[in-house]
N, C-alpha and C positions, 0 to 999 in steps of 0.2 A: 431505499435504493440510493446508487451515491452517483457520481460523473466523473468523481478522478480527478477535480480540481479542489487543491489545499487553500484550505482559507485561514488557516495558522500554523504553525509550528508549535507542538507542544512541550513540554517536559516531563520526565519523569522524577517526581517531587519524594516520591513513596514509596516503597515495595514492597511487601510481605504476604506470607504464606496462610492462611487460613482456611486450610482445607483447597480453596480454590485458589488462585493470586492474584492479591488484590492489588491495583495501583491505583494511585494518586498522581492526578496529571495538571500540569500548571499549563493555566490557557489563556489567552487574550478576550475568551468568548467569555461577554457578564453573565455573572450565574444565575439572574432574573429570565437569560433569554434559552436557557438552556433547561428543558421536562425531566425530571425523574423518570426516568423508563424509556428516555429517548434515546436511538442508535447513532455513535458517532465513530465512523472507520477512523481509527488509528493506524497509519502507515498501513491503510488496506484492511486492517480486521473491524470488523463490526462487530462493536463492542457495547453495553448497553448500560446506563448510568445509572448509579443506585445512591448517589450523594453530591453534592454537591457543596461551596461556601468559600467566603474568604480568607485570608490568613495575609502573614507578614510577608510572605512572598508571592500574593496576586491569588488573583482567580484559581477556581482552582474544580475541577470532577473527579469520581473515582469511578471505578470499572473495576470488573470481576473476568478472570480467562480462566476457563476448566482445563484440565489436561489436556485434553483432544487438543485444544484451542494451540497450548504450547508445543505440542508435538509437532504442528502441521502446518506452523509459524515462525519468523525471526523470532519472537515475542519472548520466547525463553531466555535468549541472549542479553534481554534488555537488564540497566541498572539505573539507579538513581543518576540522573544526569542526561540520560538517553534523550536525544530531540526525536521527538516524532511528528512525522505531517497527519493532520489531523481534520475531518471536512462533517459538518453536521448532514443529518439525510435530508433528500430533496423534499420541498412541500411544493404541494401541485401550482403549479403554475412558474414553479422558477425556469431558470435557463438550462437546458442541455447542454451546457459547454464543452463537455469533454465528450466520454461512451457509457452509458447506462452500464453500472457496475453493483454487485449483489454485497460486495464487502467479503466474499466468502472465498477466503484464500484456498488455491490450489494448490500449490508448492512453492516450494524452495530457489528461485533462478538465483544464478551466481553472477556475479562483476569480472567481466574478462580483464578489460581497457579502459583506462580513461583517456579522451584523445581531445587538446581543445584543439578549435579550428574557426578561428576568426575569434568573435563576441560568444560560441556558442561551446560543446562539448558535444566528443560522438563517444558513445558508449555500446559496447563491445558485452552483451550478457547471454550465456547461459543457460538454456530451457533443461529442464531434465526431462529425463527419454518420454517418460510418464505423459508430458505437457506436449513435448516441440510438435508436433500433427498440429496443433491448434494453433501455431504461430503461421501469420502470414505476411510475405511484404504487401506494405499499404494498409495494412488490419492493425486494428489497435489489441494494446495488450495495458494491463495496470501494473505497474512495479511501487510497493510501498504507499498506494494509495493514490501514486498519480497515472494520469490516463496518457496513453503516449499513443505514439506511432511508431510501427514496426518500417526500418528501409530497406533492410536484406534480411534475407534468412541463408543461412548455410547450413546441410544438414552434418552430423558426421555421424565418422565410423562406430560410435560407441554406441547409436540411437538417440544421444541426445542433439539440439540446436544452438549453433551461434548467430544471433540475431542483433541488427546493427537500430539503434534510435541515435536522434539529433537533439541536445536538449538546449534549447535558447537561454539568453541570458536570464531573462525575468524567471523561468522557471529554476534554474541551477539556485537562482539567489532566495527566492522563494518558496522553496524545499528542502527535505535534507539529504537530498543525491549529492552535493559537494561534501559531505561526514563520509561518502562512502568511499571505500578502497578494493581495490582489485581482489577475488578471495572473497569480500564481504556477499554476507546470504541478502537477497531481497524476497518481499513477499512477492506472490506471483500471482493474479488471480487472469481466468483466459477469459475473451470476450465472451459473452453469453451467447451471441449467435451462430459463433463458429462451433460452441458448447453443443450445440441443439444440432447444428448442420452435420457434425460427426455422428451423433447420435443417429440421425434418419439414416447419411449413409452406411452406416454399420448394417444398420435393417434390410438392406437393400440386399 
């Protein structure tokens, strides 16, 4: 499990097709501290390590994504160069800092606006029809692996949601929400409790 706060920025070093798509991702994380077989959400996907080592250009993991994984993801867009935020999974006892998060993307939300306002930036995103039920104001949601808070939600005419977040300065800087542009796809994954709270009421 993860919390939705980035503890580096990675790169995409590598890319290529082998049945499955494999990349090569450049990381500040030493490769002593990082398991063969351990889960690291990349901009939200949880992805699982099959190599690791150094090179001329830094640190460095690879990761494997099946089709599913690209259908149902930015992930297929991605190319050599691509920054992605990147967060190793929780070991027991660390901080809940953000909202307990599965890595397991839901969909696709879109970038309406970027709007700064003061030190900070309000962004203006897109639920698809699929998702918006599960968005709430004051409920958190994950975009690209970080863990936010929702301020408004508005619904529209199409079924889908326009939903408003605040992103402070430390996080804009320390992310790659500032690469994004209005148009741009984010990953999307929903809280797990409001997951589960649909679920009963549906039963109901």
């Amino acid at each position: 499990m993860f919390t939705g706060i980035v503890t580096d920025i990675g790169r995409v070093a590598d890319l290529r097709v082998e049945g499955d798509t494999v990349l090569t991702i450049e990381t500040a994380y030493a490769p002593d501290s990082i398991d063969l077989g351990a889960s690291i959400a990349c901009s939200g996907v949880c992805l699982t390590v099959t190599e690791k080592g150094q090179g001329e250009g830094g640190n460095w993991f690879r990761v494997a994504a099946s089709a599913e994984t690209l259908s149902k993801t930015t992930l297929a867009g991605w190319q050599v160069g691509t920054r992605i935020n990147l967060e190793r999974a929780l070991r027991l006892g660390d901080e809940l800092g953000g909202h307990l998060m599965l890595g397991h993307v839901d969909g696709i939300a879109r970038l309406v606006s970027v709007t700064p306002e003061g030190d900070s930036h309000r962004l203006v995103v897109q639920a698809p029809a699929d998702l918006a039920r599960y968005v709430a104001p004051k409920g958190s949601v994950c975009l690209d692996g970080i863990s936010l808070t929702v301020n408004a939600v508005e619904d529209r005419p199409d079924g889908t949601a326009h939903f408003g977040i605040n992103i402070v300065g430390h996080t804009w800087t320390h992310t790659t929400l500032a690469d994004r542009r209005p148009g741009d796809g984010l990953n999307m994954e929903i809280d797990v409790l409001a997951r589960y709270v649909a679920r009963l009421t549906a039963r109901d």
